[in-house]
ZARO-907038 format. One line per field, with one value per residue: x negated, y, z negated of N, C-alpha, C in turn; residue number from 1; residue in one letter. Coordinates in nm, 3 decimals. Example, Ala and Ser with C-alpha at 12.3 -4.5 7.8 and 13.67 -1.06 7.14 Angstrom:
nx	(-1.319  -1.285)
ny	(-0.569  -0.225)
nz	(-0.780  -0.708)
cax	(-1.230  -1.367)
cay	(-0.450  -0.106)
caz	(-0.780  -0.714)
cx	(-1.320  -1.290)
cy	(-0.330  0.003)
cz	(-0.780  -0.787)
num	(1  2)
residu	(A  S)
//
This chain:
nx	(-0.082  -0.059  -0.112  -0.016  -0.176  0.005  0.005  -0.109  0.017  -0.063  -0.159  0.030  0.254  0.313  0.407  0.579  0.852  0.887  0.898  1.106  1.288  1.272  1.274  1.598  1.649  1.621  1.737  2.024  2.004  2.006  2.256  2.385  2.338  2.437  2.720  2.871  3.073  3.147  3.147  3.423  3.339  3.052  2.828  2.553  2.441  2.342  2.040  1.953  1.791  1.936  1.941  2.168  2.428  2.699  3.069  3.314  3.535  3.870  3.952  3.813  3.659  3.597  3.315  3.246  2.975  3.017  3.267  3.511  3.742  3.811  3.992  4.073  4.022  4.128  4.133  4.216  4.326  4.239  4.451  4.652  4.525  4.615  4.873  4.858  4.659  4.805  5.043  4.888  4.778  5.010  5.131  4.852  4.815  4.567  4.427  4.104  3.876  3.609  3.373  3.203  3.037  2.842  2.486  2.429  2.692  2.866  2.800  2.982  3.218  3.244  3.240  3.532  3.714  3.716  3.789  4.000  4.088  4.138  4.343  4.549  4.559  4.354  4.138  3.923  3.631  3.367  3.051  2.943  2.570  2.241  1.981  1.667  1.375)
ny	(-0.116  0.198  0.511  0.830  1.187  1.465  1.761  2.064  2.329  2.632  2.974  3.191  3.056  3.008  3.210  3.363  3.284  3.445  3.690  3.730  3.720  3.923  4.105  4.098  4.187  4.427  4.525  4.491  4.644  4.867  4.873  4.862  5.094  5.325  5.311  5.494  5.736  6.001  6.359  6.551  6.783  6.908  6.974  7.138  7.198  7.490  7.536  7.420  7.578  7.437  7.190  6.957  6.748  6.802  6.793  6.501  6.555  6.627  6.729  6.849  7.158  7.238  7.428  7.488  7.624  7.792  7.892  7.716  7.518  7.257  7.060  6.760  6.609  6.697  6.905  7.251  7.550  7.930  8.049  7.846  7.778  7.851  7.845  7.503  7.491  7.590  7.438  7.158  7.280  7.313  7.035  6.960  7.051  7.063  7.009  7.074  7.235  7.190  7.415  7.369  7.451  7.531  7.613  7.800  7.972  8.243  8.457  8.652  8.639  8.331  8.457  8.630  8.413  8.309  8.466  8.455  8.237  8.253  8.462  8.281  8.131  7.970  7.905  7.767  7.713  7.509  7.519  7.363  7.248  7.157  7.024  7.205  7.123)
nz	(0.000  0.094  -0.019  0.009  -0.018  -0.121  0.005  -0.046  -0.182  -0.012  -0.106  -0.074  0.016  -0.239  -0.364  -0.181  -0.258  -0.470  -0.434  -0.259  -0.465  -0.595  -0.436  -0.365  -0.630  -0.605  -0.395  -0.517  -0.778  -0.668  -0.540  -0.709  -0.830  -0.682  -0.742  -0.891  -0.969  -0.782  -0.760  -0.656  -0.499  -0.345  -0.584  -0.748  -1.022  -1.236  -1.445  -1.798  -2.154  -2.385  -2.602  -2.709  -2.606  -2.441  -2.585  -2.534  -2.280  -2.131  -1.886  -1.584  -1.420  -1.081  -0.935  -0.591  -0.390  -0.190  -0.296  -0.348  -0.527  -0.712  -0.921  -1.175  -0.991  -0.727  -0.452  -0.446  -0.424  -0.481  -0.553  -0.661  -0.872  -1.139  -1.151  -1.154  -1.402  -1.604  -1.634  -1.681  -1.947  -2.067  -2.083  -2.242  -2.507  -2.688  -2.536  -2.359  -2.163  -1.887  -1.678  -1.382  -1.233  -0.931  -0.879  -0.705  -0.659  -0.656  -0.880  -1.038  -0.887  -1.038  -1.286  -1.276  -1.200  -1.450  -1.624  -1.562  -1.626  -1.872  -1.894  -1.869  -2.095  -2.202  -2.459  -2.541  -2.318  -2.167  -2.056  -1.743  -1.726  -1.619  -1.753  -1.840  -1.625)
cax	(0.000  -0.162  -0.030  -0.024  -0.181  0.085  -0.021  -0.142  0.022  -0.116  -0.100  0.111  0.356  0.382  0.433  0.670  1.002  0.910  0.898  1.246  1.379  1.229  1.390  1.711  1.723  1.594  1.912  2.130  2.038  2.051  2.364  2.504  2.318  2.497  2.870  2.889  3.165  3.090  3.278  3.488  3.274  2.876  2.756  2.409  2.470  2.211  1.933  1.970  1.712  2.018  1.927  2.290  2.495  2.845  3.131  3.379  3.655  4.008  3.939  3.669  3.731  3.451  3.352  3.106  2.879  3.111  3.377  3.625  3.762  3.881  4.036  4.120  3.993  4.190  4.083  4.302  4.333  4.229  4.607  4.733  4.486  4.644  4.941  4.771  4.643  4.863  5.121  4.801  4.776  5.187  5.117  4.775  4.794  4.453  4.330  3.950  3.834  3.483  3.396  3.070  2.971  2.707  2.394  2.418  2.761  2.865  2.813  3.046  3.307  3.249  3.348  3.614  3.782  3.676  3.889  4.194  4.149  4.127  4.484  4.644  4.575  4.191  4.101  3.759  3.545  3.254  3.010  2.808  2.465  2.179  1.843  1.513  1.289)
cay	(0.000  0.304  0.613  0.989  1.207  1.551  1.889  2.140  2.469  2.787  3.069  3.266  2.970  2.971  3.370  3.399  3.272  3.527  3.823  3.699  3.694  4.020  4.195  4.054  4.213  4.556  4.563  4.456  4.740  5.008  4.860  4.925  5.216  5.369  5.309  5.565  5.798  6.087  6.463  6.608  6.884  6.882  7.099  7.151  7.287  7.527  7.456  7.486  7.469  7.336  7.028  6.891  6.706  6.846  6.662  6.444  6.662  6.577  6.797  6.931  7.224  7.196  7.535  7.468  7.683  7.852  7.883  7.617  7.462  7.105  7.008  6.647  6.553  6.757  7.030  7.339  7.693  7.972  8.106  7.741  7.696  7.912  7.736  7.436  7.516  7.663  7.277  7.144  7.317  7.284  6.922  6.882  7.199  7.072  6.988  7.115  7.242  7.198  7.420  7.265  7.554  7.517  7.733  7.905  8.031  8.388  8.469  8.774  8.491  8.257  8.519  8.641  8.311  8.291  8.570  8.357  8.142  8.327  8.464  8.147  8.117  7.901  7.913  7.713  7.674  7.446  7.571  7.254  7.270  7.022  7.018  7.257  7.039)
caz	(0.000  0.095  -0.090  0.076  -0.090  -0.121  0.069  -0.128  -0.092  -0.004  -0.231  -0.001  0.007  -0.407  -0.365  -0.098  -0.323  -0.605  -0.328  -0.193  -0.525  -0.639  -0.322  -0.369  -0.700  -0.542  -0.320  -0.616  -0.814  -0.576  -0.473  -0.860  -0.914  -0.604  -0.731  -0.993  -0.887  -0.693  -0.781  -0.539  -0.432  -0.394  -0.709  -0.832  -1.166  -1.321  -1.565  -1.951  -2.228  -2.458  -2.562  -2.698  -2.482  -2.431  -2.657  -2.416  -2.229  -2.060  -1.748  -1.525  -1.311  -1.058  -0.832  -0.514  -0.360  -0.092  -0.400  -0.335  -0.662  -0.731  -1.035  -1.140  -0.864  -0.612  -0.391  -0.543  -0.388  -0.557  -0.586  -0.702  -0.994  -1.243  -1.192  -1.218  -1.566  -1.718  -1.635  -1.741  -2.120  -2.144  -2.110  -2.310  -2.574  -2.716  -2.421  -2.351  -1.991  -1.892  -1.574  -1.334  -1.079  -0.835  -0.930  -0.589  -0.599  -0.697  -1.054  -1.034  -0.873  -1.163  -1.393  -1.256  -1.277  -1.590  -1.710  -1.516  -1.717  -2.007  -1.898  -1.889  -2.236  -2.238  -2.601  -2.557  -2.181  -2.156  -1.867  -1.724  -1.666  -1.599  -1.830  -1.770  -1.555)
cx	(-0.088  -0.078  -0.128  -0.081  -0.124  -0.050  -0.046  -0.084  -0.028  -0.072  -0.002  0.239  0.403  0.450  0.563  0.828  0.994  0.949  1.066  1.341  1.355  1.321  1.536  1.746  1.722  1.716  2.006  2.132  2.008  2.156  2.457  2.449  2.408  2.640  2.934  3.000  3.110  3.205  3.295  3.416  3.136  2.846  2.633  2.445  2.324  2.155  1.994  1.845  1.781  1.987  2.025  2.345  2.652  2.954  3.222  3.481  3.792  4.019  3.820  3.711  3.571  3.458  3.208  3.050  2.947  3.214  3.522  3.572  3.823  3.928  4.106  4.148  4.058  4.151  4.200  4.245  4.342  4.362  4.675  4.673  4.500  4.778  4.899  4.747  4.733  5.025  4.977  4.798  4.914  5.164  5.006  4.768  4.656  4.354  4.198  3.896  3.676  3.476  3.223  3.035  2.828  2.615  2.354  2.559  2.782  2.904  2.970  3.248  3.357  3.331  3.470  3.753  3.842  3.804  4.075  4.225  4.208  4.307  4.576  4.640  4.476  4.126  3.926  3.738  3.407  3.187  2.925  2.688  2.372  2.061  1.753  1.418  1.126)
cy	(0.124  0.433  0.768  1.065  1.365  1.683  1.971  2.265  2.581  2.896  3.150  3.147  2.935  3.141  3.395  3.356  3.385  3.673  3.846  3.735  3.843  4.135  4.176  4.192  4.369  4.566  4.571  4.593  4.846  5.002  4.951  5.061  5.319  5.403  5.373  5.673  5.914  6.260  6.473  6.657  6.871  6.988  7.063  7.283  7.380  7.475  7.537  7.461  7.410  7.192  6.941  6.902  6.750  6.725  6.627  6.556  6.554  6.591  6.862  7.022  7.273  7.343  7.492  7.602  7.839  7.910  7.805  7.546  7.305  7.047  6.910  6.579  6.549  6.920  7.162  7.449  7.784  8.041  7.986  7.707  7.759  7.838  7.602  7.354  7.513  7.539  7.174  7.160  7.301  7.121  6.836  7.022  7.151  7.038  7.101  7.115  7.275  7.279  7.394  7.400  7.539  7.672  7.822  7.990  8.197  8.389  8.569  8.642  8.396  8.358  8.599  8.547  8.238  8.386  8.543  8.327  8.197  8.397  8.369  8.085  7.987  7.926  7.862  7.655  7.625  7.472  7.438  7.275  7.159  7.072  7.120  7.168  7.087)
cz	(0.000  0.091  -0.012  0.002  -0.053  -0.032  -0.051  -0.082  -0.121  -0.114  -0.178  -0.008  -0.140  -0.389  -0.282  -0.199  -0.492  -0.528  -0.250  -0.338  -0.588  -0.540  -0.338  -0.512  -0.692  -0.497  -0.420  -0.742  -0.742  -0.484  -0.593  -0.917  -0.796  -0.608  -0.854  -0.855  -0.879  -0.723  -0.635  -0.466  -0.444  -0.472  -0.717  -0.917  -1.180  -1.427  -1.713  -2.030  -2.322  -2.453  -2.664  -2.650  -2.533  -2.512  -2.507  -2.394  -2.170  -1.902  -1.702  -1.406  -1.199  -0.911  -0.763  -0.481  -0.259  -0.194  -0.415  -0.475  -0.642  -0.888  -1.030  -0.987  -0.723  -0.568  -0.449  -0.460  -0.497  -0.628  -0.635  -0.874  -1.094  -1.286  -1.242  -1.312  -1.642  -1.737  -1.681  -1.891  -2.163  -2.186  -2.222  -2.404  -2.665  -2.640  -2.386  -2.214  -1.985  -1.748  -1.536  -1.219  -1.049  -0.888  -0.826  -0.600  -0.707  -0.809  -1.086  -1.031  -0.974  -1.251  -1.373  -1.253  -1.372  -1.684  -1.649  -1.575  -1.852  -2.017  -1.944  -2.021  -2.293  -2.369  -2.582  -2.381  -2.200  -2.005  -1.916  -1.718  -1.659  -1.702  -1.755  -1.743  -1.653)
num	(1  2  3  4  5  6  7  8  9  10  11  12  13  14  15  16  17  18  19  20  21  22  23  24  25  26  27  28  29  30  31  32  33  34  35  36  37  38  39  40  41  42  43  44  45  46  47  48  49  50  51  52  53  54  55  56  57  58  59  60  61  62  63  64  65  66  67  68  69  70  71  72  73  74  75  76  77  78  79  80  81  82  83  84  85  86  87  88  89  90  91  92  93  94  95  96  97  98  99  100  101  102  103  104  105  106  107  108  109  110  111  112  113  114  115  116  117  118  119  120  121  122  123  124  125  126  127  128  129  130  131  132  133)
residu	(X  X  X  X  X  X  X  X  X  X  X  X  X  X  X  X  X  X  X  X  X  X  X  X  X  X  X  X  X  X  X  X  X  X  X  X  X  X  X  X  X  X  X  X  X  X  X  X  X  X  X  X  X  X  X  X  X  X  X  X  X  X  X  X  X  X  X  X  X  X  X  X  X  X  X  X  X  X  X  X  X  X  X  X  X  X  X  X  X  X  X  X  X  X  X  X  X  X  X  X  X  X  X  X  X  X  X  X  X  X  X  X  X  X  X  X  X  X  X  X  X  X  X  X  X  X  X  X  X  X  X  X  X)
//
């Protein structure tokens, strides 16, 4: 009886199923890091040096760059979002509005809004911002 004696494999042939399995998990998380939900509008907030994080909110009223608004996750005209609000705070009277404006759009803009709100009877506004790099 004359016995075989097995192949030896290459080091590239022990390597190749760790490289397959390593990629696999590359795709897999930049599949799940990808499916975080996305706001309405593209913002880039401004920088803060605050370094505590905002408490949780109910609503986010989100202004882009151009000045289009979206709240709860609907595009909103600037003549609709007082209404809005103000069926908004009837419905949540401790409800807490955070607003997210892009760090390009018009400051002047922002606060003028600001004092909408402030009509409609806004007790407490959380401005977003992102961290100092």
């Amino acid at each position: 009886m004359r016995l075989v004696k097995p192949k030896r494999k290459s080091a590239a042939e022990n390597v190749l199923p760790l490289i397959n399995v390593v990629f696999l998990l590359l795709i897999f998380f930049m599949l799940a890091g990808a499916l975080e939900k996305a706001d309405m509008l593209n913002i880039d907030p401004p920088e803060t040096l605050a370094t505590e994080l905002p408490d949780d909110t109910t609503a986010i009223l989100l202004v882009d760059e151009q000045g289009a608004l979206s709240f709860r996750d609907e595009i909103v005209g600037r003549d609709q979002i007082v209404a809005r609000l103000t069926a908004w705070f009837a419905e949540h009277p401790d409800g807490r509005l955070k607003l997210k404006a892009d760090a390009k759009s018009d400051a002047a803009e922002v606060i003028a809004l600001i004092e909408e709100l402030r009509a409609v009877g806004l007790k407490e506004l959380g401005l977003l911002a992102t961290g100092a790099s």
